[in-house]
C-alpha positions in Angstrom: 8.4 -5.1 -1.4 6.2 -2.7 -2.5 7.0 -1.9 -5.5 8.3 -5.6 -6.7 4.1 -6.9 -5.9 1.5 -6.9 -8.5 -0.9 -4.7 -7.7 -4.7 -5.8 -6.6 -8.0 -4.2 -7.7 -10.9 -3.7 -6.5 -13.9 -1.6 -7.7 -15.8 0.5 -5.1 -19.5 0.5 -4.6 -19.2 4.0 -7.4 -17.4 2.2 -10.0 -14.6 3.9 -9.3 -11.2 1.1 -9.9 -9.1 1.3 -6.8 -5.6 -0.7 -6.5 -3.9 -1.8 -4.1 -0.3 -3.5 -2.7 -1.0 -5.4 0.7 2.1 -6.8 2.5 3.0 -8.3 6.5 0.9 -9.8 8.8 -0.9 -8.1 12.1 -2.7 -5.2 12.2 -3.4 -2.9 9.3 -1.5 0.1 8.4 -3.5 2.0 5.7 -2.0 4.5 3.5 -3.6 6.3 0.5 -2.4 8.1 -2.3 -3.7 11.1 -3.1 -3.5 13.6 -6.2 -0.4 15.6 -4.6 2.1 12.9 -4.3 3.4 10.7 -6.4 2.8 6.2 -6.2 6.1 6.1 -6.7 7.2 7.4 -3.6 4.6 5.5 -1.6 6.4 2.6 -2.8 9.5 3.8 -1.6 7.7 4.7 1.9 6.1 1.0 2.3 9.7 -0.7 1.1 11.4 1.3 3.8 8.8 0.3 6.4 8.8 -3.8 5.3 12.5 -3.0 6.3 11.9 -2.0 9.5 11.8 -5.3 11.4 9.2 -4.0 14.6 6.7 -2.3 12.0 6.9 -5.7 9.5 5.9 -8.5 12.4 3.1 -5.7 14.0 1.8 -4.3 10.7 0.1 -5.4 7.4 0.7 -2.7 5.0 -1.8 -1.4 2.9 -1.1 0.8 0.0 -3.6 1.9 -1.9 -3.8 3.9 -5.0 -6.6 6.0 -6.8 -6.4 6.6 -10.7 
């Protein structure tokens, strides 16, 4: 789960730090946090889709955060 996974970084071609949570297999679901939500309930979001057994075998989830 989400919020259980260390977080990855990268560093975009700006300089700007960007992390990240990755989890499943399949096809990428990307979803990016943004200044008027919190991570917290992202996390919450991407454990309650790993639960979902149909989204989890067709999806890697992507979570990505912006500080």
């Amino acid at each position: 789960m989400a919020s259980e996974q260390t977080m990855e970084k990268a560093i975009s071609r700006d300089g700007t730090a960007v992390g990240y949570f990755r989890s499943g297999t399949g096809r990428p679901l990307v979803l990016v946090h943004g200044t008027a939500s919190s991570p917290g309930r992202w996390a919450d979001l991407v454990n309650e889709l790993e639960n979902e057994r149909v989204i989890a075998n067709r999806y890697q989830i992507w979570l990505f955060l912006y500080n």
